[in-house]
Structure formats: structure tokens, C-alpha cells
C-alpha positions in Angstrom: -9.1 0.1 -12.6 -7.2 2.4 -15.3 -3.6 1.5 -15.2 -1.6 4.0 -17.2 1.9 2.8 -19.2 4.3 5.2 -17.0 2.3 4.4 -13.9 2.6 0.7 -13.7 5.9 0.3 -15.8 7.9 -0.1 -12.3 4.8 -1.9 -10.6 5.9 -5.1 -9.3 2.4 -7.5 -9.3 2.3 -11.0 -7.9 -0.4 -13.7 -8.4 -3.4 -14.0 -6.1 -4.4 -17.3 -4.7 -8.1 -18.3 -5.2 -10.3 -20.7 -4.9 -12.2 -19.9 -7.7 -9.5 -19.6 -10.2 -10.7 -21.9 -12.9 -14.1 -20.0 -13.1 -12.3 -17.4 -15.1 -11.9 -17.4 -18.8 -8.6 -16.3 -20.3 -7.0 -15.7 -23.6 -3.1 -16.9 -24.0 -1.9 -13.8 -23.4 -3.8 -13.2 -20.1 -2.4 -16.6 -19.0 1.4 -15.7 -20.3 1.2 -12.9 -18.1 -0.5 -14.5 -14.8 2.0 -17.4 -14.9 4.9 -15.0 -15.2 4.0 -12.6 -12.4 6.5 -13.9 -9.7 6.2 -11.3 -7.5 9.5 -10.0 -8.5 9.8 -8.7 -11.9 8.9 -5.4 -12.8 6.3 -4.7 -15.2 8.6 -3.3 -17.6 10.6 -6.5 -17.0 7.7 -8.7 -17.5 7.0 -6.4 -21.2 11.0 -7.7 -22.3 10.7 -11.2 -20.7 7.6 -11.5 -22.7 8.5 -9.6 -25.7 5.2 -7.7 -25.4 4.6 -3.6 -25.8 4.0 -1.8 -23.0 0.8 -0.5 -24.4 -0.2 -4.1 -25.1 0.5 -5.2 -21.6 -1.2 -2.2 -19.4 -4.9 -3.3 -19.9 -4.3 -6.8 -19.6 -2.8 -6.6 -16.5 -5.5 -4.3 -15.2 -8.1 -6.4 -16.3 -6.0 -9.2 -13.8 -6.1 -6.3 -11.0 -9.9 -6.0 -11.4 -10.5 -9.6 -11.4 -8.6 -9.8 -8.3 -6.2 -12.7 -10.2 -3.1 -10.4 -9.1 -2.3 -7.7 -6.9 0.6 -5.4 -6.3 3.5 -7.1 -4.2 4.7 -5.2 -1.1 8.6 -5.2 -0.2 8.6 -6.1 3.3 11.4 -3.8 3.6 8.5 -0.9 2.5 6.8 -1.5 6.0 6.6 0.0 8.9 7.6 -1.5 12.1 5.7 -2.0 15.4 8.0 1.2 17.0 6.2 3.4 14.9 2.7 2.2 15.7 4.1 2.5 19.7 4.6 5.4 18.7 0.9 6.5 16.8 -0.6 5.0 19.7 1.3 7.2 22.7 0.7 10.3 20.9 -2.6 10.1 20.2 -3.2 8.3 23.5 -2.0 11.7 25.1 -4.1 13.9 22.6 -7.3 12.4 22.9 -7.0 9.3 25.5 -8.5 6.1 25.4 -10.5 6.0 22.3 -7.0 6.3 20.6 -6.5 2.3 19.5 -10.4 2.4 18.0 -9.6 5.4 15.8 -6.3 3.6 14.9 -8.2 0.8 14.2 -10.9 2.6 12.2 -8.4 4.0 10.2 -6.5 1.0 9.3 -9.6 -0.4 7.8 -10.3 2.9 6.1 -6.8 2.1 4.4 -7.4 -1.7 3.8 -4.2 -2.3 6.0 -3.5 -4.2 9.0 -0.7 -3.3 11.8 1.2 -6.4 10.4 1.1 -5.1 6.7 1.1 -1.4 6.7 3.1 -0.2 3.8 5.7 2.7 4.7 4.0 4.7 1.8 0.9 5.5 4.0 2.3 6.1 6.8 1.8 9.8 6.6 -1.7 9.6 5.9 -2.6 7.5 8.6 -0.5 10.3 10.5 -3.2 12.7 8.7 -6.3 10.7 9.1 -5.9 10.7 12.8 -4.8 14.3 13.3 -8.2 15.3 12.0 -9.8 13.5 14.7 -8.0 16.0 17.4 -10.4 18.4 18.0 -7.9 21.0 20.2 -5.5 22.4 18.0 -3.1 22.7 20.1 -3.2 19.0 21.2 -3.7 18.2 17.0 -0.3 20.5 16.2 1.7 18.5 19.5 0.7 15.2 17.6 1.8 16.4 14.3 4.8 17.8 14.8 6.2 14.1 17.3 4.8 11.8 14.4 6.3 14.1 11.7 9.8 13.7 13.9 9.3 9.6 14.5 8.7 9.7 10.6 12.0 11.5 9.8 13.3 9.1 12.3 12.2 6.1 10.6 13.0 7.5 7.4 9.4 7.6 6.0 9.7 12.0 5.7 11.6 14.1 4.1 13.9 16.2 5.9 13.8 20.3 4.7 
């Protein structure tokens, strides 16, 4: 993965735990970095705590991100709650009936999520994903336009 300066300079990253960990080989720097990564800090943070250039830091800590050693942290606060999955559920329940919880399940896994760790920030695509899957158009728009509201609800839209 290609991390760009500006794109991960507000990227918090925490370590990963593995069993494996001491089959990879690391310079000092790579192993400055890992041990800082709390979790926490920014990257930009990390750059000053470190005293190392941004330009510097980027590849390294892609290099971690490919070798699975860290991975971006989540805010809990960034996640949705189990209202608006009640909510996913209903409406698509009444769009296209039973086979509702299988596509919500199939599209979780498309997004590497679970229910219990499904970041805020997707929540509109999932709301996309499934819409596709309604083939009546009216019964597609209908689903649209309740998620859209339960996302302005919960925040997660922005209100025009």
C-alpha cells in the first residue's frame, strides 16, 4: 500500500498483535516507529515525537501496514450503533423480504467489517451496496431516501 504524506499525516495507526512477530526483520527506525504507535498519536505527532520528516516516515509506516505489524486505529466514537443496523435491516426487510440479513451479511464481508466494528465512515456505502440489490425502483428510491434520513439522524449525512 502507497501512503501519501498529506494522506496519512492525521492517520492515527496502532500496533497489531501477532504471533509471528519475531519472524520479521527490522531496521531501528522501523522499530522506533512500531513501539511508538500507541494507538493515539497522530502521524504527524509521531513525525515530532520522533524528530523524523514526514517524507521519511510515510514509507516506513506503509511498509508496517503491508506487513500487517500495524493498522489504522478506529475511534469507537466513529461507529455506528446497533439502531442504525435495526434500522438497514427494516428497510430492506420491507424492500426485498427475507433475504435482507444475507445481503447485509454479504456486504459486511465485502467491507471487511463486522456489525460490532462498522466504522461510521462506511455507512453510506453499505447504504449503496445494498440499494443496488433492489431490483424495483420504486422499492430501491423508498429505501434510499429512510436510510439517507436515519443517516442525517445519526449524524453520519450531511444535511443540504
Amino acid at each position: 500500500m502507497v501512503l501519501a504524506e498529506k494522506d496519512i499525516s492525521k492517520k492515527v495507526f496502532r500496533r497489531v498483535q501477532r504471533d509471528d512477530m519475531g519472524e520479521f526483520s527490522m531496521d531501528s527506525t522501523m522499530l522506533k516507529i512500531l513501539l511508538e504507535l500507541d494507538g493515539k498519536k497522530t502521524v504527524e505527532q509521531l513525525s515530532a515525537a520522533l524528530n523524523i520528516e514526514m517524507k521519511e516516515l510515510t514509507p516506513v509506516i506503509s511498509r508496517l501496514v503491508d506487513l500487517g505489524l500495524i493498522e489504522p486505529a478506529v475511534d469507537k466514537a466513529s461507529m455506528v450503533n446497533l439502531d442504525f443496523f435495526a434500522s438497514i435491516r427494516k428497510e430492506l426487510s420491507l424492500a426485498i423480504g427475507p433475504i435482507a440479513d444475507v445481503l447485509i451479511e454479504d456486504a459486511l464481508i465485502d467491507l471487511n467489517c463486522t456489525v460490532s466494528n462498522f466504522p461510521a465512515s462506511h455507512a453510506a456505502e453499505l447504504v449503496y451496496m445494498l440499494a443496488r440489490q433492489i431490483q424495483r425502483e420504486d422499492k430501491r428510491v423508498a429505501f434510499q431516501q429512510n436510510m439517507l434520513e436515519k443517516l442525517k439522524e445519526l449524524g453520519l449525512a450531511s444535511v443540504r
